[in-house]
C-alpha positions as CSV (number, residue, x, y, z in Angstrom):
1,X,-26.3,172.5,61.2
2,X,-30.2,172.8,60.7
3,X,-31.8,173.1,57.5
4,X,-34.0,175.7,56.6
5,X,-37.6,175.1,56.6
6,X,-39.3,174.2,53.1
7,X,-41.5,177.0,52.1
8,X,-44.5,175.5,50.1
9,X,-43.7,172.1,51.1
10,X,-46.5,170.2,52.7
11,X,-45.6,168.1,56.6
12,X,-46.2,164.9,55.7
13,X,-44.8,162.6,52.9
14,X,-47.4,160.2,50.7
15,X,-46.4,157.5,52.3
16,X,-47.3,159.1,56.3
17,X,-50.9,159.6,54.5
18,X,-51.2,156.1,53.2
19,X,-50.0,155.0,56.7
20,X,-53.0,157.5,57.9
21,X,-55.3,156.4,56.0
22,X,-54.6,152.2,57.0
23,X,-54.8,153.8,60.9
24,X,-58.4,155.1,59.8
25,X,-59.4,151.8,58.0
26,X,-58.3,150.4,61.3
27,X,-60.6,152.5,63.9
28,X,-63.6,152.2,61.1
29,X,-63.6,148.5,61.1
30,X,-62.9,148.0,65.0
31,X,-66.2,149.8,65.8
32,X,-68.0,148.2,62.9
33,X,-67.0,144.7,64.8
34,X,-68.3,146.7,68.1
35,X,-71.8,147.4,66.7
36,X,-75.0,145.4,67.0
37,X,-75.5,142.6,69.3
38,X,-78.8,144.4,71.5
39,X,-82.1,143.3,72.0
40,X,-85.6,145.0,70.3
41,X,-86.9,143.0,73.8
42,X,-85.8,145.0,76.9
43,X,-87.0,142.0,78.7
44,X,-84.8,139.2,77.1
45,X,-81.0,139.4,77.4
46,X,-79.0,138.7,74.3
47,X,-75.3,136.8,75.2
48,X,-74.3,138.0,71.5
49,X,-73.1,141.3,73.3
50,X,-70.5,139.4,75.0
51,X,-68.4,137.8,72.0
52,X,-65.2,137.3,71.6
53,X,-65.7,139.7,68.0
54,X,-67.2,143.2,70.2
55,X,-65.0,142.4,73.5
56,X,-61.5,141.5,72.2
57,X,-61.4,141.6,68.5
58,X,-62.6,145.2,68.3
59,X,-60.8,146.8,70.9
60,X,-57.3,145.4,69.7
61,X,-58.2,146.7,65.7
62,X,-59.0,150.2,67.4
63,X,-56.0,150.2,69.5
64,X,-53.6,149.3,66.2
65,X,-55.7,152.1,64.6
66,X,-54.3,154.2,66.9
67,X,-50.9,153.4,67.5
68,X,-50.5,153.4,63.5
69,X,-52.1,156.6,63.6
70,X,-49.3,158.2,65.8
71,X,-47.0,156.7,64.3
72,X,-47.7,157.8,60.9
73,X,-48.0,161.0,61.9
74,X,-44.2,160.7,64.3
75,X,-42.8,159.0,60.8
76,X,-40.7,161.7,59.4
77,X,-40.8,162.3,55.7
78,X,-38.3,160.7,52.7
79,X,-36.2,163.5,51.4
């Protein structure tokens, strides 16, 4: 038997938005790791670009950021 829908009731529990919000914190820090590492100098090449921080270490945080963010949002709501 299906349940009626909840009028005035919002989608998502407190605890999906907390979950949101840790996915956000997530993607915000993974592309803070990803920024910097140029060169004023267009003539001098800077090997900074290539760390293991902007290459590996950011792209796994934004990653997380997302699955966590799907997730939260998939997670259905305590009763």
């Amino acid at each position: 038997m299906v349940k009626p829908a909840n009028v005035g009731e919002f989608a998502f529990g407190k605890e999906n938005y907390r979950l949101m919000l840790i996915g956000l914190a997530f993607i915000v820090i993974g592309f803070l790791l990803m920024v910097g590492g140029g060169s004023t100098d267009p003539s001098k090449f800077n090997p900074e670009i290539f760390s293991f921080r902007r290459i590996t270490l950011a792209p796994i945080l934004i990653l997380a950021g997302y699955v966590i963010e799907i997730f939260a949002i998939m997670k259905r709501p305590r009763d």
